[in-house]
Structures are given as structure tokens and as C-alpha cells.
N, C-alpha and C positions, 0 to 999 in steps of 0.2 A: 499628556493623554492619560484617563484613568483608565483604571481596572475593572475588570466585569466583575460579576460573582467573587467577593473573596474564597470559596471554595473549590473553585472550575482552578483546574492544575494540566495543562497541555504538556505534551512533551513531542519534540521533533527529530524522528531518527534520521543522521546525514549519512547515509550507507555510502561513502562515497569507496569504502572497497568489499560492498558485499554485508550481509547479514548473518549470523548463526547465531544457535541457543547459548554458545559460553560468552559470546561478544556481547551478547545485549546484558548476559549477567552480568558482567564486567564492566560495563558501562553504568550499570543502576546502582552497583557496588562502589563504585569511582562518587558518583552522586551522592552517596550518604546513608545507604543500607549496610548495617553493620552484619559481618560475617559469623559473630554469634546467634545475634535472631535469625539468620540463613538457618545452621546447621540444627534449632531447636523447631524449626517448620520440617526439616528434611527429616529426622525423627520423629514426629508424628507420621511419615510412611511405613512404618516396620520397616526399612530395610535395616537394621542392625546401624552400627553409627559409623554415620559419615561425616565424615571432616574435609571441609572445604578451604582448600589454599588461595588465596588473592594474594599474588605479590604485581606490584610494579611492574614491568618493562619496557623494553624501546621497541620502537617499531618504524626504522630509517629517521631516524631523530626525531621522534614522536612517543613520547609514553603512555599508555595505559592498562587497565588491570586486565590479566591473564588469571584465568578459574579453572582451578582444577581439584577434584573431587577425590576421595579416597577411602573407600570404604570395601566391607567384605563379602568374599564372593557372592557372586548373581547368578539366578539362572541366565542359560546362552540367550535365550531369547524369551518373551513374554507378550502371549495372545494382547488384541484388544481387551475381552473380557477382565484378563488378569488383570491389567493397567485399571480400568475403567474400577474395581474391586477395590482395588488399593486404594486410590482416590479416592473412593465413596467413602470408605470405611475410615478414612485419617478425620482426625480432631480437625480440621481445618477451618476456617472463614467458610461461610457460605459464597461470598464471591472470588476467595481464594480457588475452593472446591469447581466451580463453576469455570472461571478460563481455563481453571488447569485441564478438564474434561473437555472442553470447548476445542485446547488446542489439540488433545490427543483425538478427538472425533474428527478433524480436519485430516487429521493425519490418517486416520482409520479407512475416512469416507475415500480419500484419493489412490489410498493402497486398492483399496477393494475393486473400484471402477479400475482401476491402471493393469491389475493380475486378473480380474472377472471373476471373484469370488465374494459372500455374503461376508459385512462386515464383521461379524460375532466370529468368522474363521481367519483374519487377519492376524497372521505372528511378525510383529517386528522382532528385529533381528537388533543392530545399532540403536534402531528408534527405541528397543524397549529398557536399554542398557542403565545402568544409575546413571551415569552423567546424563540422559536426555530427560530420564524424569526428576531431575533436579533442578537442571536448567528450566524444565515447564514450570515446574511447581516454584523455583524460588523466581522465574522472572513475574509468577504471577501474585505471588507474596509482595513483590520489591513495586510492583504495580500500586498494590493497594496500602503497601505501606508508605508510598512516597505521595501518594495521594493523586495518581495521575488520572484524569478524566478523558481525556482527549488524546488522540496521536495521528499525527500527519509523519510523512516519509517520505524522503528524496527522490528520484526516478534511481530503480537498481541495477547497478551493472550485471552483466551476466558474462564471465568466464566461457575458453573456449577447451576445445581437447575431450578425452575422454575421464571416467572419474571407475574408480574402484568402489562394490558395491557387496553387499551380500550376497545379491542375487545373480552377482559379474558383473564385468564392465559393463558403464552404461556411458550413454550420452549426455555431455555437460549442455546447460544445467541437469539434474536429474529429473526424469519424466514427473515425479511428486513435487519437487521445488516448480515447476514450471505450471504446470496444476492448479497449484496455491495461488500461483503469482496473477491468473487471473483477474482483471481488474486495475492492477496499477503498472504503472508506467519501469517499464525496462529500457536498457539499452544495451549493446554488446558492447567488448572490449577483449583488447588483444591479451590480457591478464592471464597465468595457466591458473587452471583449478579452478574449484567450485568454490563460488565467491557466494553466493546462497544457499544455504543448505534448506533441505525442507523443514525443518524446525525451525531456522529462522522467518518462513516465509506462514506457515503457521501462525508463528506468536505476531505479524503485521495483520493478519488474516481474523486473528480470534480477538484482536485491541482493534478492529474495522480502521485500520491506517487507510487515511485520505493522501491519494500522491497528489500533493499539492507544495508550492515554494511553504518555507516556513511563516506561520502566519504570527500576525503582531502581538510581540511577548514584552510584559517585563522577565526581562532573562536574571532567573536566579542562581542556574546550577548548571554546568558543561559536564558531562562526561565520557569517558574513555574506555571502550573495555576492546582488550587485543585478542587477534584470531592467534591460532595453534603455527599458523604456518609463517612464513618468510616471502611476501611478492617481492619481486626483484625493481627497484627501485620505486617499491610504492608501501605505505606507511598498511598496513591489515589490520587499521581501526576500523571500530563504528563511535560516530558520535553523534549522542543525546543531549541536547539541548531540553532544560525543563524550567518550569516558568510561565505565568499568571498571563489571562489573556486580557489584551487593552481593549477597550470600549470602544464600539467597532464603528463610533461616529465618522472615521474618516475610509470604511472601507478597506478592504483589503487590496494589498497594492502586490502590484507582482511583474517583472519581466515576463513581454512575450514579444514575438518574431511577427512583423507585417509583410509575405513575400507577394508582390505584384508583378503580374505582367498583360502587355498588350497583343490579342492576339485575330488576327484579319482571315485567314485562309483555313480554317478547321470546320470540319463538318459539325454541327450543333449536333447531330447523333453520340457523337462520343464527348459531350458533356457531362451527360451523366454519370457513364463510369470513372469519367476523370473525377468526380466529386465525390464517388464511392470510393474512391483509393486513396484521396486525399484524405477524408475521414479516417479510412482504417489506421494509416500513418500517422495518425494521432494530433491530427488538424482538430483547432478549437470552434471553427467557423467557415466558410468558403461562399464567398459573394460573386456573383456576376451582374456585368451592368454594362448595358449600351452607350460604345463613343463612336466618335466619328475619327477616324484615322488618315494620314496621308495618302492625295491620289482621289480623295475623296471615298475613301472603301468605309462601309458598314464594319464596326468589329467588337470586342469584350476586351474589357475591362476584370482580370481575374484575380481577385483578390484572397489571400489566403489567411489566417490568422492561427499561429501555432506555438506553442512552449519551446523552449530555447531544444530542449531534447530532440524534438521530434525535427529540423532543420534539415538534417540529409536526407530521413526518411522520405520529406514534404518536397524535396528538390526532385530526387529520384524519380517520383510520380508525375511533377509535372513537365521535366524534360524527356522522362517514357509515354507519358499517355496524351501527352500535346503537343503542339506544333510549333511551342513557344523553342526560342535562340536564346532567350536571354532573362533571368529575375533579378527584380529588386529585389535587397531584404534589408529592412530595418528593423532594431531591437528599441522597442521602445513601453512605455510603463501602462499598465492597465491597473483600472480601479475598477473592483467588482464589490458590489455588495452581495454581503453572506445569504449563501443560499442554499436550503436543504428539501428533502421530501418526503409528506408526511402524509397520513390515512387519514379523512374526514369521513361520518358518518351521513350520508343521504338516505331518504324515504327508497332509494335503487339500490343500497348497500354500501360497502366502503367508497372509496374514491378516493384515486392517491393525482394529489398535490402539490406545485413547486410551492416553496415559502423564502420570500424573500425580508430582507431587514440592512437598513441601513440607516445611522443617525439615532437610531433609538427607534424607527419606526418599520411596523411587519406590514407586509402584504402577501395575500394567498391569492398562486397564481395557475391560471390551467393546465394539466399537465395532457398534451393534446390526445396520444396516443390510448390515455385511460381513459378521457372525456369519449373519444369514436368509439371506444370499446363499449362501454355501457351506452352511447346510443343506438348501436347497432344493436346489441344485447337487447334491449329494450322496446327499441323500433321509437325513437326520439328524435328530433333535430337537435341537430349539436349544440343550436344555440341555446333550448331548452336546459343540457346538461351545463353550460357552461353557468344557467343563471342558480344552479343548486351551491355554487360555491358560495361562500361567507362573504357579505359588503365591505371593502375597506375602510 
């Protein structure tokens, strides 16, 4: 299988114990960012000079680099604004300059909603510390000097217990890490401590990580970067995986979970919500379909289709919200063709679109919930808006 774009550079973070800003630098540093060009980007902030230590370590017989920074006193803490100054005002890359602001604006915008004050009065405390604007600015150096385009990320554990904060104890994950994490795929786990930090969930946030399985690589480069702490019998890596994406003629393949069951005695009123809670549980799909069942009873056929993750969640729901005794579950392979969503320009205004592609070949497909909106908007039949889409 060839390669797409020789330009396009993917990289796959496998948080399988959590995320942070020195892990992901440690991991990018492990991959082939050398720790000179690091410390002559960190020097372009004014802070006075910092030198950046990468050594080796084990992590339960597993090695990777551990980042630790050293430089002269800071103030305790530093506004948005300040942050946002310093940034502006460094020598930087234009798209250096840009995640780096990108990721502290994430971080601004979540403080602000979380305490209810305007963002321009936001003081990080930790967040505004050298080590975190090091870690921003050189994960977003080590981005653009490794060449990476794309990033997908594992589903993220989430730690339990509580966590020490500036502002006091808070509840693990922390309300900002949990914020962030909006949009992709969590799970818990009996792990102590904070296995995400909100820096780490930022820098997935500000690189748009698709939680998705790893998609089809020529794999060039693994790396390893280690967390501060010690889990007890679990390794407190992250690893990156980076590497050229193949020609997506054969689709993207992936494990998922088929759970069925048959069900005779439930009221069709609580179908509904049984579908709404499947969904929320992070069901990919949810089919029903008329059988005829033992006794001769009328009954459903309930089909579920779900990521190997979401398994308890998808059990839970349907032995709480149905009538069902007993599921099937089978693990077995799906092929999707790539599929994204894009803005088309209509005589009615934008109009956002599914786009699919496979084998080499695109099609643009209705995206329904935009298509009702601008007819309603409009006072259209739908079928009208559906023919403003492009011919395949």
C-alpha cells in the first residue's frame, strides 16, 4: 500500500496512562527533537535562560524521556495578558506563535467560564509557571519541526481521588482537564492521581486530536516521553507513534463491538430513551428491526454498534433501560471510508457537508440537520436544499 501526500506527517498519541505537557515533550524529544534547538526557541521568550534536562528513565520496565526545565526565578503567577504579551512579542514561527497562543487561550477560555470572570482577568498560578510555558511553546516547536499534520489519540483514562491545586483541593480529573476533554473519548480507571493534566488535554485540543483507533501509517518513529510520578504497577508513559499516511484505497479498518439482543415484552414508549442513552454511552449506531419470536410473539431485534471502550457503558444502559436478560457481543472489523465536514458555498449561504472518500474517489454528502436548518430558515423543501449540493 502507497503513501498519500509525501508531506501529510500523522502522529498517534496512545495515552494509555494519561497525558501532560512534559510527557508529550518527552515523547517528541524521544522522536528526534533535539534539546539544543528546544532551549534556543525557549530563549526567544525572555525568560532569562533556560536549560532543559532530557534524561532516559524506567517507568516498571519501560523507558522514556523525562523533561525537566531550569531556569531563573519567575514571577508566582502570570495574567492571561502577560502570557498572551510574551508570545506575541517572541521571534517565533508564525504557526509556532499560533498553537502556542491557541493552547494558552484554551486554557484562558476554561478558567474563565469555570471561576465566572472575563478572560483578560484570568491569573494562572502552575499554568503560568516556566515549565508550562515551555512545555506549550516547545510541544508546539517540536510539532512543526517534526513535521506533524494530523493527530488522532487513544480514548483517555481518567484517574480517581482528589488532586492538590492552587486554588485547593479539587476533584480528579480537574474541572479544566475535564472541560478540555470535551469531544473525545474517556474512560475511568482505578489509577491514583491526575492522569490528564489540563495542559495535556489543551495541547489534544489546540492539534484538533480525532479519538479515533490509529489510522493506517507507514510507521517511521515511536516515542516515549515519562510522567513526574510513579503508578503503581503501571508504566507513566505516553506514546507517540509518527509516520506518513497510506493511500486510503483500502479504507480505514478498525475494531468495533456488535451487542444484540432479542426483545418480546417492553413497552415501545421506552424505546426512545433506551436509544438516547445508548448514544450518550458512546454507541456508534443503534438499530431496531421487526422478528417474530417464540410462542409466536411480535418482538425487536436490538442492535447496537459500539468502540471496544464504550462496552460496559453500552451494557449498563441496556440491562438498566430494557427488558433485555441477556447480550450478545461480538468484536469484530469495520471498514469506513474517510469521512470529514466541510462548508459549501450556496445562493442560501454556507452549508456544512459530510465528505466522503474512498479508493481514490470523494463524494459530498447531506449533512441533514444543516440541510432542515436552512430550509426551515428559508421556507424550502428539503428536497430543494438537498439538490444545492455538488453532482458526484
Amino acid at each position: 500500500m502507497s503513501t498519500t501526500n509525501p508531506s501529510e506527517r500523522w502522529a498517534f498519541f496512545d495515552c494509555f496512562s494519561g497525558i501532560s505537557g512534559d510527557m508529550t515533550l518527552g515523547a517528541l524529544i524521544d522522536l528526534g527533537l533535539q534539546v539544543s534547538d528546544l532551549e534556543q526557541v525557549l530563549h526567544l521568550l525572555g525568560l532569562g535562560e533556560v536549560k532543559v534536562r532530557a534524561r532516559r528513565v524506567t517507568k516498571e520496565h519501560l523507558t522514556g524521556i523525562q523533561v525537566e526545565f531550569h531556569s531563573p526565578a519567575s514571577p508566582a503567577h502570570r495574567s492571561y495578558r502577560d502570557i498572551q504579551a510574551l508570545i506575541s512579542r517572541a521571534a517565533l514561527s508564525p504557526r509556532v506563535q499560533e498553537l502556542s497562543l491557541q493552547m494558552f487561550r484554551l486554557l484562558g477560555e476554561v478558567e474563565a467560564r469555570i471561576h465566572g470572570q472575563p478572560l483578560e482577568k484570568v491569573h494562572f498560578h502552575e499554568l503560568g509557571a516556566v515549565d508550562t510555558l515551555a512545555d506549550i511553546v516547545g510541544v508546539a516547536y517540536s510539532c512543526e519541526k517534526l513535521g506533524v499534520t494530523k493527530v488522532y489519540c487513544s480514548p483517555l483514562p481518567l484517574g480517581w481521588g482528589m488532586i492538590a491545586a492552587a486554588h485547593g483541593r479539587l476533584p480528579n480529573p480537574a474541572p479544566a482537564a475535564l472541560e478540555l476533554l470535551k469531544g473525545l473519548s474517556v474512560y475511568g480507571t482505578d489509577l491514583p492521581g491526575e492522569l490528564v493534566t489540563p495542559t495535556g488535554a489543551a495541547i489534544l485540543k489546540a492539534l484538533d486530536a480525532q479519538s479515533d483507533p490509529c489510522p493506517p501509517l507507514h510507521l517511521e518513529q515511536v516515542g516515549y516521553g515519562a510522567g513526574s510520578r510513579d503508578l503503581p504497577g503501571h508504566p507513566n508513559l505516553l506514546r507517540v507513534y509518527l509516520g506518513r499516511p497510506l493511500a486510503a484505497g483500502q479504507g480505514v479498518r478498525e475494531k468495533v463491538l456488535v451487542l444484540e439482543t432479542h426483545i418480546d415484552d417492553m413497552n415501545p414508549e421506552l424505546y426512545e430513551p433506551l436509544m438516547a442513552g445508548l448514544f450518550a454511552a458512546g454507541a456508534l449506531d443503534v438499530a431496531l428491526s421487526s422478528i417474530q419470536m417464540k410462542k409466536n410473539r411480535p418482538g425487536v431485534r436490538l442492535t447496537v454498534i459500539a468502540p471496544p471502550a464504550a462496552r460496559e457503558g453500552v451494557l449498563e444502559r441496556l440491562f438498566l433501560d430494557s427488558t433485555t436478560l441477556g447480550v450478545r457481543v461480538l468484536e469484530v472489523e469495520r471498514v469506513a471510508a474517510r469521512r470529514w465536514q466541510e462548508t459549501i458555498n450556496t445562493t442560501y449561504g454556507p452549508l456544512q457537508v459530510k465528505v466522503m472518500e474512498y479508493g481514490g474517489h470523494r463524494r459530498v454528502l447531506p449533512e441533514y440537520e444543516a440541510c432542515r436548518q436552512m430550509a426551515e430558515q428559508h421556507g424550502l423543501p428539503l428536497i430543494e436544499v438537498y439538490r444545492l449540493l455538488p453532482k458526484n
